[in-house]
VEXDREN-2710 file (C-alpha; in Angstrom, 1 decimal):
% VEXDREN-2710
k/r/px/py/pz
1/UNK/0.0/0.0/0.0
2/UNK/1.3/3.3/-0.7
3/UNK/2.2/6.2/1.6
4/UNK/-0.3/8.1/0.0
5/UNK/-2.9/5.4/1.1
6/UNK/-2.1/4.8/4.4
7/UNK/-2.7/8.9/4.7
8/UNK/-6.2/8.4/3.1
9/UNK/-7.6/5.3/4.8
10/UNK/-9.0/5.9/8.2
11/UNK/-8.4/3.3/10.9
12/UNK/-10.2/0.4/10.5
13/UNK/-12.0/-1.1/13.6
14/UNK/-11.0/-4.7/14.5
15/UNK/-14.9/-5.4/15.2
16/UNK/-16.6/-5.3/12.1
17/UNK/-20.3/-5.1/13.7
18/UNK/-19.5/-2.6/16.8
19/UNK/-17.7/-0.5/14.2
20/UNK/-20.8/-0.6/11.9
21/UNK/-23.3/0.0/14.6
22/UNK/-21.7/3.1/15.5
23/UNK/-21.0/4.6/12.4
24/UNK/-24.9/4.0/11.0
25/UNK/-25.9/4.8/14.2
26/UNK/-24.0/8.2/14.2
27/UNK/-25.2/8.9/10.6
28/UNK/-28.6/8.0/11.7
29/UNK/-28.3/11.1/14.7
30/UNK/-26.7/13.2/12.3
31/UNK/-29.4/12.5/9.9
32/UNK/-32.1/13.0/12.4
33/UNK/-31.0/16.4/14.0
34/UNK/-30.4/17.4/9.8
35/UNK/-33.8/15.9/9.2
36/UNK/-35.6/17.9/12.2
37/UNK/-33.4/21.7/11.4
38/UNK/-34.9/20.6/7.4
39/UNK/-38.2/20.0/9.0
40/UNK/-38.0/23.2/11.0
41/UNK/-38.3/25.3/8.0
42/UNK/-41.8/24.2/6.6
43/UNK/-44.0/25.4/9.3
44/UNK/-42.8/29.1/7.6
45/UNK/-46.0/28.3/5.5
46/UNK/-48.0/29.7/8.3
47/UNK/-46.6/33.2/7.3
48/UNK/-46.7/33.2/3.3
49/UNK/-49.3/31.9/1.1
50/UNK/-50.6/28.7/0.1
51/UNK/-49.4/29.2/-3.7
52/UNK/-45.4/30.8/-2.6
53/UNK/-45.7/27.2/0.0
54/UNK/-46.1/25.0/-2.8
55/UNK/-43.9/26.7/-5.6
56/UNK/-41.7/25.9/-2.3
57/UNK/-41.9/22.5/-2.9
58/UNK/-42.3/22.1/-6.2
59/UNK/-38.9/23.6/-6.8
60/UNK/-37.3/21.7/-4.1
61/UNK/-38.7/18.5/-5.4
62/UNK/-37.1/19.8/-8.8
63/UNK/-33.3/19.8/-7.1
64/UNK/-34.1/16.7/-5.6
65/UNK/-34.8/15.3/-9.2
66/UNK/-31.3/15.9/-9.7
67/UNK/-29.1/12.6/-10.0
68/UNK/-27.8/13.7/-6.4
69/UNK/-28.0/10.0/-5.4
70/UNK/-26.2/8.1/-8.5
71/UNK/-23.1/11.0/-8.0
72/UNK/-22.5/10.1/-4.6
73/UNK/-22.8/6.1/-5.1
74/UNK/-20.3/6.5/-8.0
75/UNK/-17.5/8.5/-6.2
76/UNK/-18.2/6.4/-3.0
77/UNK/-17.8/3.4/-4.9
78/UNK/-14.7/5.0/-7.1
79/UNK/-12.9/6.0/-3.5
80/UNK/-13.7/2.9/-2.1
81/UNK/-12.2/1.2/-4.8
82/UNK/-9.1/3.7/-5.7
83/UNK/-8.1/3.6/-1.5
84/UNK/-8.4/-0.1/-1.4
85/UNK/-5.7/-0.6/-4.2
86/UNK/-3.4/2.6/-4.1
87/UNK/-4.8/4.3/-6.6
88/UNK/-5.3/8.1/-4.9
89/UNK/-3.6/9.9/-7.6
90/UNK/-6.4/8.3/-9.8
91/UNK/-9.1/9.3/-8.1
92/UNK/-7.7/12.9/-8.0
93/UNK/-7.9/12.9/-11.3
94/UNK/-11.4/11.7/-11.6
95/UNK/-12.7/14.5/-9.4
96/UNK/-11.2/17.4/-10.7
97/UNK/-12.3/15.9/-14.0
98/UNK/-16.1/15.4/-12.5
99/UNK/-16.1/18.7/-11.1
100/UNK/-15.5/20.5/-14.2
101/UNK/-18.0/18.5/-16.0
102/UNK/-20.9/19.4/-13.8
103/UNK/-20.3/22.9/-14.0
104/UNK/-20.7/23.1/-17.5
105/UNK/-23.3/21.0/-17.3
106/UNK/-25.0/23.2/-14.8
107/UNK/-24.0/25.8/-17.0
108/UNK/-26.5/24.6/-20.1
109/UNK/-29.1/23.5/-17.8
110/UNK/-29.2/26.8/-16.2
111/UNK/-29.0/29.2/-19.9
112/UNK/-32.0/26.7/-20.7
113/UNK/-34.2/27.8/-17.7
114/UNK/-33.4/30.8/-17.6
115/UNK/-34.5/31.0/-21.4
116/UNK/-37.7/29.3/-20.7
117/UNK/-38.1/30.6/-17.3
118/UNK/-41.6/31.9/-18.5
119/UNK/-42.9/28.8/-20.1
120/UNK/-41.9/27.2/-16.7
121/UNK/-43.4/29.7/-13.9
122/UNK/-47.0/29.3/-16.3
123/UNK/-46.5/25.0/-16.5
124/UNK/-46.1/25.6/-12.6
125/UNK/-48.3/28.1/-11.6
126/UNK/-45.4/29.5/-10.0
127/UNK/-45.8/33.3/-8.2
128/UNK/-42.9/34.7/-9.8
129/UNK/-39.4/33.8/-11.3
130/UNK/-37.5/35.0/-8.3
131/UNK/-37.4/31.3/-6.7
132/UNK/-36.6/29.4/-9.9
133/UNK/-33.8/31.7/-10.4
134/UNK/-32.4/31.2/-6.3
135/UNK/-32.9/27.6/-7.2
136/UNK/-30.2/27.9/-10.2
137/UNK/-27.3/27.9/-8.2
138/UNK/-28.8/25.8/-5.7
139/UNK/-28.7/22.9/-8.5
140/UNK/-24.8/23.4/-8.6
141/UNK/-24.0/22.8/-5.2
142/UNK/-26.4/20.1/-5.4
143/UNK/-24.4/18.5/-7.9
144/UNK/-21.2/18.9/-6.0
145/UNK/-22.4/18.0/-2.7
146/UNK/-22.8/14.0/-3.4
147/UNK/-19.7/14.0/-5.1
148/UNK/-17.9/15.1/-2.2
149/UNK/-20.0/13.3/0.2
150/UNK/-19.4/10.0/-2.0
151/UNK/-15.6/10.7/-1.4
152/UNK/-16.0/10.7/2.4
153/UNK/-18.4/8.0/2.6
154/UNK/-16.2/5.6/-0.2
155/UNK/-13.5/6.1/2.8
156/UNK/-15.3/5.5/5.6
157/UNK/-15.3/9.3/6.8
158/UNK/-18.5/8.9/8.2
159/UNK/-18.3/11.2/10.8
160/UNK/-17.4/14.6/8.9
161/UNK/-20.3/13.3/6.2
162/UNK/-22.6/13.0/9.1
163/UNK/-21.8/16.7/10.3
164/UNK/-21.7/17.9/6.3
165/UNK/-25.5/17.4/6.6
166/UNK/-26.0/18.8/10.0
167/UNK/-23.9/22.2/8.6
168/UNK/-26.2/22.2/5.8
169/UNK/-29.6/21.8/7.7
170/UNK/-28.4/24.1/10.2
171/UNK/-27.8/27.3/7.9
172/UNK/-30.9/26.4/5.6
173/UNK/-32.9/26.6/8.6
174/UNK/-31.7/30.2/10.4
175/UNK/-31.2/31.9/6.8
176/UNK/-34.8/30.6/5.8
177/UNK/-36.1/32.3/9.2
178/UNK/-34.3/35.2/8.4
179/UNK/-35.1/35.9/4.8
180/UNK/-39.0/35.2/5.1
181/UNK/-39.5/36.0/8.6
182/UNK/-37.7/39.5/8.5
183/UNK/-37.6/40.2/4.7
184/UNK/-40.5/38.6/3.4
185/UNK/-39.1/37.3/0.8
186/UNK/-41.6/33.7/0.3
187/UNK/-40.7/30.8/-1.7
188/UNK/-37.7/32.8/-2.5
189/UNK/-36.4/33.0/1.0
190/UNK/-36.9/29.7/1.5
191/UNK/-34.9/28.4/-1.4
192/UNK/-32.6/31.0/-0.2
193/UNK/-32.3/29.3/2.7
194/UNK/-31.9/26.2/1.3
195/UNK/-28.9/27.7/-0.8
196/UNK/-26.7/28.8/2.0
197/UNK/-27.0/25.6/3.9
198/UNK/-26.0/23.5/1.1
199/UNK/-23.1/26.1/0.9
200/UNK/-22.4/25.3/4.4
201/UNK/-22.4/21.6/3.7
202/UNK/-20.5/21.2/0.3
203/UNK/-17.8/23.8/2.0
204/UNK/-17.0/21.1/4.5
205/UNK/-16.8/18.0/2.3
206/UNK/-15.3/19.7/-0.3
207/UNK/-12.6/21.0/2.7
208/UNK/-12.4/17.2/4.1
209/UNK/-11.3/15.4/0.9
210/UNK/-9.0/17.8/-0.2
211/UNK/-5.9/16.0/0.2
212/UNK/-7.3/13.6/-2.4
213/UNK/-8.5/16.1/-4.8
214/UNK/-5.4/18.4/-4.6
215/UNK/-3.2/15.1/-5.7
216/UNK/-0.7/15.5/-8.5
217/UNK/-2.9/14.1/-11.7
218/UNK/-2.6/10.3/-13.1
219/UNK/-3.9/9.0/-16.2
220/UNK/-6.8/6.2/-15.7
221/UNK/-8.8/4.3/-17.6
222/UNK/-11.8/6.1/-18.7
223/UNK/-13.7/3.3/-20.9
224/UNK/-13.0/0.9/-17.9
225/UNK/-14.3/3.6/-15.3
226/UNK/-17.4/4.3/-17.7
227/UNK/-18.1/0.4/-17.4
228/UNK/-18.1/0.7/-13.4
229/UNK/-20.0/3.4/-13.1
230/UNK/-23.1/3.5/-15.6
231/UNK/-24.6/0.6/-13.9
232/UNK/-24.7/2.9/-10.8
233/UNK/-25.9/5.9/-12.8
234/UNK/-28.9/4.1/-14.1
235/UNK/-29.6/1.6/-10.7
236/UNK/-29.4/4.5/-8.2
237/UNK/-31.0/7.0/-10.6
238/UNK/-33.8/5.1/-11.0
239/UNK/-34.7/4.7/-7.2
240/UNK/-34.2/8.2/-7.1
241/UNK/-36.6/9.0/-9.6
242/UNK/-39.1/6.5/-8.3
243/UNK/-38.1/8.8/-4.4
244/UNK/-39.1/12.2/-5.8
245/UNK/-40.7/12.8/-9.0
246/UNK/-44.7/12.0/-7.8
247/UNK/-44.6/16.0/-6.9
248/UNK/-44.0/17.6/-10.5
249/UNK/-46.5/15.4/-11.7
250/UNK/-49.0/16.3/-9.3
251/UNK/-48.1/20.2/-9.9
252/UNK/-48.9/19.8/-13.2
253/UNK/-52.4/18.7/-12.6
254/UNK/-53.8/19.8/-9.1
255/UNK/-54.2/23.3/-7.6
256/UNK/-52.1/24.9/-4.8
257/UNK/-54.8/24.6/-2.5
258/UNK/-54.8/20.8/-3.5
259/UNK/-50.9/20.6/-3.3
260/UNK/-50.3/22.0/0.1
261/UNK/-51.4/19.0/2.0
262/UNK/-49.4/17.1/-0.9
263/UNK/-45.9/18.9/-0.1
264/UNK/-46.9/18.3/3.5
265/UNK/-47.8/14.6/3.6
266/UNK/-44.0/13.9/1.1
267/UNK/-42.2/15.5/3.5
268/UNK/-43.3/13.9/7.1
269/UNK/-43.5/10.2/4.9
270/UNK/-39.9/10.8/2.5
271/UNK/-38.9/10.9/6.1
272/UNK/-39.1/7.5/6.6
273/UNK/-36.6/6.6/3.8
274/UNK/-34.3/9.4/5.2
275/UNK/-34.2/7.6/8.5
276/UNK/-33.3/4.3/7.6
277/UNK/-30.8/5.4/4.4
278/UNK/-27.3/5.8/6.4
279/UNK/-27.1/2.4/7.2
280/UNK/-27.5/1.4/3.9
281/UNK/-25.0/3.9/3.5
282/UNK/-22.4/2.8/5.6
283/UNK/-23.0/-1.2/4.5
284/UNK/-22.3/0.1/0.9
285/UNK/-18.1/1.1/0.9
286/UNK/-17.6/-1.9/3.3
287/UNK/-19.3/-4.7/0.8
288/UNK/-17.0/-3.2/-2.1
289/UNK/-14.3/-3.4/0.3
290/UNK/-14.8/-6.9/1.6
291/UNK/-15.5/-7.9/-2.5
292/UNK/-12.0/-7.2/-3.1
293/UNK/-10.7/-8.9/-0.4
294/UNK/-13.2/-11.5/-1.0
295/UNK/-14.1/-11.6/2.8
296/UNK/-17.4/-12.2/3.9
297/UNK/-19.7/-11.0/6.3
298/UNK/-23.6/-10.6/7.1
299/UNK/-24.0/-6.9/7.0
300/UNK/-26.6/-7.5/4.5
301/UNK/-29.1/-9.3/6.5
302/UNK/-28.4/-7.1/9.5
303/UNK/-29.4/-4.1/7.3
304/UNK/-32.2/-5.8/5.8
305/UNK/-33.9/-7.1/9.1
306/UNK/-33.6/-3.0/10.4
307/UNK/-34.2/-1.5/7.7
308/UNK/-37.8/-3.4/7.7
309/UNK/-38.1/-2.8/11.3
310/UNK/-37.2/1.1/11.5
311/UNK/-39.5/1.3/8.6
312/UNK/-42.8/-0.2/10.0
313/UNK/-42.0/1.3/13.1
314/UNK/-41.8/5.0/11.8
315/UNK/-45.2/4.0/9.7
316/UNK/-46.6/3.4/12.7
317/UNK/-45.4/6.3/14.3
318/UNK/-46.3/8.7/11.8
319/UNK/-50.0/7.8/11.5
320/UNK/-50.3/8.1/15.2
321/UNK/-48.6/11.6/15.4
322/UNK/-49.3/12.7/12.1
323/UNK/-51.9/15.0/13.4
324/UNK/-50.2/16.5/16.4
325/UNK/-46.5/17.4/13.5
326/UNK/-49.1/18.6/10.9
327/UNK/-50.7/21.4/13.3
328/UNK/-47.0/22.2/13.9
329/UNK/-46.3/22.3/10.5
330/UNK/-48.9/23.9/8.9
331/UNK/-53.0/24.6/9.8
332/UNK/-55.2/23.1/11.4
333/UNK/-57.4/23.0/8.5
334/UNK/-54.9/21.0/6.7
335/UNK/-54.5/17.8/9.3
336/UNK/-57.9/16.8/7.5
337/UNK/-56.3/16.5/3.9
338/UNK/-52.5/15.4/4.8
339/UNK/-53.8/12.4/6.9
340/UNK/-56.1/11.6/4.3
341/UNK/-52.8/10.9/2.5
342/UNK/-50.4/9.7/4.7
343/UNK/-51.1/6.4/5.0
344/UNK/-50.7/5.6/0.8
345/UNK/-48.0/8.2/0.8
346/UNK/-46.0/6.3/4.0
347/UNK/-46.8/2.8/2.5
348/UNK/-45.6/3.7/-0.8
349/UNK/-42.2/4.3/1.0
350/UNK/-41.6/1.2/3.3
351/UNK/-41.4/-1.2/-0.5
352/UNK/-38.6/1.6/-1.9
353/UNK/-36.3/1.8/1.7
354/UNK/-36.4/-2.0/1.3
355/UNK/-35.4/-1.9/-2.4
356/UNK/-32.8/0.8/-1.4
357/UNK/-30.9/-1.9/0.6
358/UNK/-31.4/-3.9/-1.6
359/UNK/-30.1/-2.0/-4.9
360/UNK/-26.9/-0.8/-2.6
361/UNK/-26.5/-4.6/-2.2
362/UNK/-26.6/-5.7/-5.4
363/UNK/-24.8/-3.1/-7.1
364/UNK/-21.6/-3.4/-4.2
365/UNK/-21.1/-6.5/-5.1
366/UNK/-21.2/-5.7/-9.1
367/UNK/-24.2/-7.6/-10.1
368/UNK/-25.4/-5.2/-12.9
369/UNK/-27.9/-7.3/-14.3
370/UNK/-30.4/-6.3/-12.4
371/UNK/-30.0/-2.5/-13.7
372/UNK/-32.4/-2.7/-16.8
373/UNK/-34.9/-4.1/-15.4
374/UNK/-35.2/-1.2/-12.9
375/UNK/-35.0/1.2/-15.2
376/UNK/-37.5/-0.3/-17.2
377/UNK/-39.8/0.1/-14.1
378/UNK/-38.7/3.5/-13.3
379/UNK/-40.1/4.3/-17.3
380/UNK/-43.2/2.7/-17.1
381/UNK/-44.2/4.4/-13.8
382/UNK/-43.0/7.9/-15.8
383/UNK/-45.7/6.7/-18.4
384/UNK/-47.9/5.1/-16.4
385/UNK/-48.3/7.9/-13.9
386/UNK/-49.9/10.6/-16.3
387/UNK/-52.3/7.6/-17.8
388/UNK/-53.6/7.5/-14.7
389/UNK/-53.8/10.9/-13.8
390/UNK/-55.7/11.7/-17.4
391/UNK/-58.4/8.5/-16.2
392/UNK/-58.7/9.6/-12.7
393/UNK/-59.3/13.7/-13.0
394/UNK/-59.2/15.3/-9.2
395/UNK/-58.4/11.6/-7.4
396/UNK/-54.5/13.1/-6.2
397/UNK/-54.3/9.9/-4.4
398/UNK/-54.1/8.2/-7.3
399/UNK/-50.3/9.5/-7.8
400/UNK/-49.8/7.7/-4.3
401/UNK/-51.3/4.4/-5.2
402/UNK/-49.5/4.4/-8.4
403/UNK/-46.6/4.7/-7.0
404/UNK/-47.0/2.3/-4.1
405/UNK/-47.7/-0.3/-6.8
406/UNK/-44.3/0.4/-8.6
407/UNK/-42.2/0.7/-5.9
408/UNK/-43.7/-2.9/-4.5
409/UNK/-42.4/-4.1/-7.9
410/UNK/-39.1/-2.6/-7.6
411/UNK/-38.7/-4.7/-4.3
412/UNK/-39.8/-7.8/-5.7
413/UNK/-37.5/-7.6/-9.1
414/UNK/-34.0/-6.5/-6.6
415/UNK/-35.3/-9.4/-3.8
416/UNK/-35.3/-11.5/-7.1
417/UNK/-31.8/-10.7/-7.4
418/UNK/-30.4/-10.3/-4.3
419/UNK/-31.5/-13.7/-3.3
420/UNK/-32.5/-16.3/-6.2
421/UNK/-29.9/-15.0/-8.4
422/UNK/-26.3/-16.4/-7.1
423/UNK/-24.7/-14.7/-10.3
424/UNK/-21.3/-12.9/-9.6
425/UNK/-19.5/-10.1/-11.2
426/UNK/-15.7/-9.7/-11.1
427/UNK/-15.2/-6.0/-9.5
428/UNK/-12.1/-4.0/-10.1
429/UNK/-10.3/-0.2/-10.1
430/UNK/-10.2/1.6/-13.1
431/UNK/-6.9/1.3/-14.2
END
């Protein structure tokens, strides 16, 4: 191993399990306190209107749309992968490269908003074009947050990732106060808000995995590395699509009176996939790791078996507090409509944390195959979805129990995988 990596690696605990317990369970607090600061900002609604609340969450649903999720499982798969086998000069060289790339990439999807930024505020029935802009530069940082967040969790730095997303929650929540509390400023302060804490977030990972991006460069194998990562672009892409989309579709048919307990049912029940994520985050670098040095261990069915028990559990817990958090959260005129949507909304959500362990699973250990399939799933629910919402005029539940159905599927087709399908794929670094 080179000096390099021995500077890289963090230290390794000599108890697999204890070492994985406290890691998730730290990312799991961190997630939580991040999760309530993020939560802290919604009941703002009280103090602008019903249309600026859902143009709120509309365009946040829009940045979560971005392929956040596939960026980080690529660069913590990459690190994971380039630490493992000396390789840090490599992986220097692939984030520099990245970092470049999303910016101009950022840079054409933002000229193309901001060209059709009027054909957009109409589609959405936004207030005004002051939020979609704020949310332009929000979309950059939330490219290069998971790229940097990948890099700490592909070496096991989980606890600077776990206070990245405290950072960011923490500044999204006092500059959201600020800018609508003090200077009105509506869905626009809120993105605002939203903006800054990123900032705060990507400005520490970006800060923690500089001794790897600030490496002298070294060629690598770019057709090899396009061969690794695709299948994670596509797998995790499509979970993440299946995770947020259901709210631009509803925008596009249903009134903001109609959409605010919408926004407000997604958030308390995306929750529940928030809460159980880090450990499947923390299983994911140490399968790669353990593929390479074909050693074997049962982190899987430990994060399986809590996974599906944090899950019902928080179900449970959501549709027996749901009133009590929506009064905090918004009216009491709105408990009436959220809870009439919670319970599809929260079921729809316990199949796709399941796949999500699953799919992290599967595509650690390099078993691609079952990557078409989900995308095939992810498109037909993107077809499917509108169908439905065409046959069913004013039935917004509809989007709920549509998607409920899908993501059930997507479990089934990755359990297929994960357990009745033994096939292996050979896993290596980009040379």
């Amino acid at each position: 191993m080179s000096a390099e990596a021995a500077k890289t690696i963090p230290t390794i605990d000599h108890k697999p399990h204890a070492a994985f317990f406290r890691q998730s369970g730290w990312l799991m607090m961190a997630t939580i306190v991040g999760g309530l600061m993020t939560f802290g900002v919604h009941p703002l609604n009280k103090y602008i209107s019903d249309a600026e609340y859902t143009a709120f969450g509309v365009l946040l649903t829009v940045v979560s749309c971005l392929p956040t999720t596939p960026l980080q499982m690529v660069f913590a798969q990459q690190s994971a992968l380039a630490l493992a086998t000396g390789r840090e000069r490599q992986l220097g060289s692939m984030i520099r490269r990245a970092w470049l790339g999303t910016f101009i990439v950022w840079l054409l999807l933002a000229a193309t908003i901001f060209i059709f930024q009027g054909v957009i505020v109409k589609r959405w029935q936004l207030p005004g074009a002051g939020g979609l802009l704020v949310t332009l530069p929000l979309m950059l940082f939330s490219l290069w947050v998971p790229m940097f967040t990948g890099v700490l969790q592909g070496r096991q730095d989980f606890f600077w990732m776990g206070w990245s997303t405290i950072f960011s929650s923490a500044g999204r929540l006092a500059f959201a106060v600020l800018l609508v509390l003090v200077f009105a400023l509506g869905a626009m302060g809120m993105m605002g808000g939203a903006l800054i804490g990123i900032g705060f977030g990507a400005a520490v990972a970006i800060w923690r995995t500089r001794d790897l991006w600030s490496l002298p460069a070294e060629k690598f194998d770019s057709k090899g590395l396009w061969q690794q990562i695709l299948p994670l672009i596509f797998g995790f892409g499509a979970c993440q699509f299946m995770f947020t989309s259901d709210t631009m579709f509803a925008k596009a048919y249903f009134s903001p009176d109609a959409m605010k307990p919408y926004v407000v049912a997604g958030t308390l029940s995306r929750a529940l996939l928030w809460l159980v994520m880090p450990m499947a985050s923390v299983m994911f670098p140490k399968l790669i790791q353990s593929r390479l040095k074909s050693e074997k261990n049962n982190l899987f069915g430990v994060v399986v078996l809590g996974t599906a028990i944090l899950s019902v559990c928080a179900t449970l817990g959501l549709w027996i507090t749901g009133p009590l958090v929506i009064r905090i959260v918004a009216h009491s005129s709105d408990v009436a409509g959220t809870m009439a949507l919670i319970p599809w909304y929260a079921c729809a959500m316990v199949p796709l944390a399941m796949a999500n362990v699953l799919v992290n699973d599967l595509l650690a250990r390099g078993r691609f195959v079952v990557v078409p399939f989900m995308v095939l799933l992810a498109i037909a629910y993107g077809v499917t979805l509108p169908l439905m919402l065409n046959h069913f005029p004013g039935r917004i539940e509809i989007i709920l129990q549509t998607l409920g159905v899908f993501n059930f599927l997507l479990f089934v087709v990755c359990a297929c995988f994960a357990w009745l399908s033994p096939g292996k794929t050979k896993m290596t670094a980009a040379k």
